[in-house]
C-alpha positions as a Markdown table, in Angstrom:
| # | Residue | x | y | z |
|---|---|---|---|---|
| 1 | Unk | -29.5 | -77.6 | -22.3 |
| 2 | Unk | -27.7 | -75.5 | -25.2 |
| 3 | Unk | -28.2 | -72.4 | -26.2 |
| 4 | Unk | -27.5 | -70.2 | -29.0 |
| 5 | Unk | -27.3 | -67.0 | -30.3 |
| 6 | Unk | -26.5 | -65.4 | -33.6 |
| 7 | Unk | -26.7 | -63.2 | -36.9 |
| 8 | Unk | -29.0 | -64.2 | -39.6 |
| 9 | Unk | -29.6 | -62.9 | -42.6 |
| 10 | Unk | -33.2 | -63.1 | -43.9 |
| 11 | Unk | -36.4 | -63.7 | -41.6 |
| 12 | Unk | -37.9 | -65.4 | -43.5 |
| 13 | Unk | -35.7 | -68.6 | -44.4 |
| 14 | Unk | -35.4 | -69.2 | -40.1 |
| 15 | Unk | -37.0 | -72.7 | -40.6 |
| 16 | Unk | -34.2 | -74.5 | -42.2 |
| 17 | Unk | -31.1 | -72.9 | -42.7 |
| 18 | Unk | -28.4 | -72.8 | -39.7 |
| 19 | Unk | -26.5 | -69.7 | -38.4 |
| 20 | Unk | -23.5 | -68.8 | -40.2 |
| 21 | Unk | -20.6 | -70.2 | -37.8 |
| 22 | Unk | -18.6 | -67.2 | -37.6 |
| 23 | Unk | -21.4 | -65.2 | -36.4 |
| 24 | Unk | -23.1 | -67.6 | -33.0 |
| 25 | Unk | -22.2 | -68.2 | -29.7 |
| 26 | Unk | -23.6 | -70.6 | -27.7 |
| 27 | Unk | -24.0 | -71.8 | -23.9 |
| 28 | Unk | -24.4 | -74.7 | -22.0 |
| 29 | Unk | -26.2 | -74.9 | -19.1 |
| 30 | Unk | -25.1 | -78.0 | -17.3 |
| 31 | Unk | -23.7 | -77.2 | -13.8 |
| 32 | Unk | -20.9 | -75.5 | -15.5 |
| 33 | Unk | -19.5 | -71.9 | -15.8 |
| 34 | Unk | -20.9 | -70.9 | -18.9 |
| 35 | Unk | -24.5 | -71.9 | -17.1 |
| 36 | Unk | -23.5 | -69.6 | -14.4 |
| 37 | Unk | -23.4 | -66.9 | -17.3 |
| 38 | Unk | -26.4 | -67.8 | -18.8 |
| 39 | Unk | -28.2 | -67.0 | -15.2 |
| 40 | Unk | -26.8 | -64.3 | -15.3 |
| 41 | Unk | -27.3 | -62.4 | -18.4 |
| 42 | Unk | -31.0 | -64.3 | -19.2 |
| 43 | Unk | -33.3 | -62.6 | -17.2 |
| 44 | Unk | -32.8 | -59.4 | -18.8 |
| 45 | Unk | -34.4 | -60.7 | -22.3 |
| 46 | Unk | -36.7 | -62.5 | -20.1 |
| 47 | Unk | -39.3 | -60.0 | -20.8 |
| 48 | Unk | -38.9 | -60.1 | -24.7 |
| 49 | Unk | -39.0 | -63.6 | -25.2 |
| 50 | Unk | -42.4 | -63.8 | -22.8 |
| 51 | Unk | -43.6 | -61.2 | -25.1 |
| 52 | Unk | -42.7 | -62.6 | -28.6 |
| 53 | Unk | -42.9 | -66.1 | -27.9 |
| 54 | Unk | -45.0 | -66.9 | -24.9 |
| 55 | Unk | -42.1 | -68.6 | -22.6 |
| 56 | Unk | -39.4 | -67.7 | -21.1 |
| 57 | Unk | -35.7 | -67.6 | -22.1 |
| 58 | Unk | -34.7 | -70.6 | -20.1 |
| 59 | Unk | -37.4 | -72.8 | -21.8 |
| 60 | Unk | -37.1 | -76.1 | -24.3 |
| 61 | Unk | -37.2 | -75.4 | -27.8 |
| 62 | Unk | -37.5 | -71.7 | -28.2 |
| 63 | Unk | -36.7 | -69.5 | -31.3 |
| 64 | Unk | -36.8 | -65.8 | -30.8 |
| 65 | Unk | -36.2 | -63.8 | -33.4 |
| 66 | Unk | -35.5 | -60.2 | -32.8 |
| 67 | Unk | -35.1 | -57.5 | -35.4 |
| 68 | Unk | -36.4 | -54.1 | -36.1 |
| 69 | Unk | -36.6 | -51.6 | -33.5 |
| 70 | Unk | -36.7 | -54.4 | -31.6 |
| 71 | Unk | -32.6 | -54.3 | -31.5 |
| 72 | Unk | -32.3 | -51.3 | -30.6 |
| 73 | Unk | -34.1 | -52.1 | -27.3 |
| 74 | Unk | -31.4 | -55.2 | -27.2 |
| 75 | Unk | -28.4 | -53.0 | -27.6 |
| 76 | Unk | -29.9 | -50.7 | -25.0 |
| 77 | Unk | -30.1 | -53.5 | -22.7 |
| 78 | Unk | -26.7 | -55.1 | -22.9 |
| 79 | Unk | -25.7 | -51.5 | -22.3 |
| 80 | Unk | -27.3 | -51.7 | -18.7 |
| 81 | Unk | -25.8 | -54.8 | -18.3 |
| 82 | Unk | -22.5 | -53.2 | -18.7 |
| 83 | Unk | -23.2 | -50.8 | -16.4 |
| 84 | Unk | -24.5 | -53.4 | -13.9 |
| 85 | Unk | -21.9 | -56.1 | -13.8 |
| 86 | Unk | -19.2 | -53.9 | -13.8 |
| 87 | Unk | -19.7 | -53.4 | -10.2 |
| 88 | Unk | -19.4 | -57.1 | -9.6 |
| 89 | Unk | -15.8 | -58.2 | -8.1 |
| 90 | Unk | -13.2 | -59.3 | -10.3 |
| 91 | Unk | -14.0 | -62.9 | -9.3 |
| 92 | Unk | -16.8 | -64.3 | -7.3 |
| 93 | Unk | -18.8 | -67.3 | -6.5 |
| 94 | Unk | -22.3 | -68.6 | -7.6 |
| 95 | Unk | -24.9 | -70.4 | -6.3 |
| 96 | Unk | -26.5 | -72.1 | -9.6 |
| 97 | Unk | -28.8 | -74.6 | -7.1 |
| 98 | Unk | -28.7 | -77.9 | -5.6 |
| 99 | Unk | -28.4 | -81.7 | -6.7 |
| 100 | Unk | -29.5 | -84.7 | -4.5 |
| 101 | Unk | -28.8 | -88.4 | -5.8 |
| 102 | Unk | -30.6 | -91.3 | -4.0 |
| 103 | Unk | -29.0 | -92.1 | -0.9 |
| 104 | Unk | -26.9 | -88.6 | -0.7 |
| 105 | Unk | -27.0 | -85.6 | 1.0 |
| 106 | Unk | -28.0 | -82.8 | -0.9 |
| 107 | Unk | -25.3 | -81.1 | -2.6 |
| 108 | Unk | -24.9 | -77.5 | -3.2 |
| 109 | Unk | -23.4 | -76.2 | -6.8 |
| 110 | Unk | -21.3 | -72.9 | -6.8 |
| 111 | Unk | -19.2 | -71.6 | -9.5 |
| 112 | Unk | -16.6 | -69.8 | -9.5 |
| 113 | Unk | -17.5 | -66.6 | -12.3 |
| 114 | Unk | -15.1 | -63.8 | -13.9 |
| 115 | Unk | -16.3 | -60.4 | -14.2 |
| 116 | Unk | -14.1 | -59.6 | -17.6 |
| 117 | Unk | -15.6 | -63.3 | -19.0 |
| 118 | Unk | -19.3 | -61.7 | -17.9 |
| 119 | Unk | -18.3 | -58.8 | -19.6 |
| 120 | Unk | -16.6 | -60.3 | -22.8 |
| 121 | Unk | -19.8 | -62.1 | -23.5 |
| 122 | Unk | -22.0 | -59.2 | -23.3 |
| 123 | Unk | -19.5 | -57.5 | -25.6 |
| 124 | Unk | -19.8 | -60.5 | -28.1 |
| 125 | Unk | -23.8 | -60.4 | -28.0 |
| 126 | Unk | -24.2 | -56.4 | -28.1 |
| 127 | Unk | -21.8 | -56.8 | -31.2 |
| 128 | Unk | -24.2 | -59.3 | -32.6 |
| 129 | Unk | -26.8 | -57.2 | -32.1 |
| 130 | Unk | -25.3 | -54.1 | -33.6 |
| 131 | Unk | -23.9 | -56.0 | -36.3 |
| 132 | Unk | -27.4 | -57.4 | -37.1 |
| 133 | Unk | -29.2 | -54.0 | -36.9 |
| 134 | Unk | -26.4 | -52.3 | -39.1 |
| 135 | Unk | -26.7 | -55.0 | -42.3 |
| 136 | Unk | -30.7 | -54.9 | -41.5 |
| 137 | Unk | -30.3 | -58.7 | -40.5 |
| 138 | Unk | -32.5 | -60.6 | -37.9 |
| 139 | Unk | -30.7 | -62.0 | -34.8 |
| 140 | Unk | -32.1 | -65.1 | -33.1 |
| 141 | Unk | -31.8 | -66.5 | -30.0 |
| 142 | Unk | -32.4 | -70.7 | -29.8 |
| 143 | Unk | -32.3 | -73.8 | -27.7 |
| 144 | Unk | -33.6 | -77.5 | -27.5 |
| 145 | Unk | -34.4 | -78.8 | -31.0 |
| 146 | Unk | -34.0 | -75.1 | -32.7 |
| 147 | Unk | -30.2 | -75.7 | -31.5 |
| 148 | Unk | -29.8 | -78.6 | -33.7 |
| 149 | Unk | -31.6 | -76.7 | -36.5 |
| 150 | Unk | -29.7 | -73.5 | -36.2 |
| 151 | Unk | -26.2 | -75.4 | -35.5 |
| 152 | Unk | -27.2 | -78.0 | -38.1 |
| 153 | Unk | -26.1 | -80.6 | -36.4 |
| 154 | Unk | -27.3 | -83.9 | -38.0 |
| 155 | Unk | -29.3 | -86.5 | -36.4 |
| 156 | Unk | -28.0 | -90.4 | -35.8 |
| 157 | Unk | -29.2 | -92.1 | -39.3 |
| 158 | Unk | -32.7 | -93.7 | -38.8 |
| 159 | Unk | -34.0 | -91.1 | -36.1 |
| 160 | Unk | -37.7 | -90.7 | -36.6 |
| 161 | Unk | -38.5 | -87.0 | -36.5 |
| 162 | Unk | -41.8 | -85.6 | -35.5 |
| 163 | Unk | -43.1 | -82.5 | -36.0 |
């Protein structure tokens, strides 16, 4: 699944506009390093997004919007992240889970994760965040079909959207 994360400017115009492209990030989850990340830094806004939206961080189609006070709390955080991956070693190795295809043993999936990568992308989102608090904007985290929306990525012509 992708995720993203940005700057927006007004609240209230979410629903159809995408993210400015010089101010998102996003992930992919898919067995690959940036997943590993993801794992990594997601279970500290866990707590938020059950709060705000009712499911986790790591669920389909989820906007969270976060502004206020509310970014302060988010600045705070990546803050203890800092503090709490900079113990990590300089390089280690992750266990993201397992696969099994019919007919196959089951196969384990480690990746192989850089602390200063770790800590570059909390550096990006806590500037997000601080950028987003300073200009009174909102910043929003999304995934599954908010994805598309906030990337505006175009569907295939005659795709049947539901809503």
């Amino acid at each position: 699944m992708k995720h993203v994360f940005g700057v927006f400017p007004e609240k209230k115009y979410i629903s159809n506009m995408p993210l400015p492209i010089s101010s998102r990030f996003s992930f992919e989850d898919w067995n690959t390093q940036e997943g590993g990340y993801f794992d990594l830094i997601a279970p500290f806004f866990e707590q938020l997004s059950i709060q705000k939206c009712g499911i986790g961080l790591k669920s389909i189609n989820l906007l969270l919007v976060i502004s206020g006070n509310e970014l302060e709390a988010c600045i705070g955080i990546t803050n203890q992240m800092l503090i709490s991956f900079s113990t990590y070693e300089k390089v280690w190795e992750y266990y993201q889970g397992s696969e099994k295809a019919p007919n196959q043993p089951e196969k384990q999936i480690y990746l192989t994760l850089h602390r200063l990568r770790l800590m570059a992308i909390i550096k990006w989102l806590r500037r997000y965040l601080i950028e987003a608090r300073d200009s009174g904007y909102c910043f929003i985290f999304g995934n599954g079909v908010c994805y598309r929306m906030l990337c505006e990525i175009k569907l295939p012509a005659g795709t049947i959207v539901y809503s």
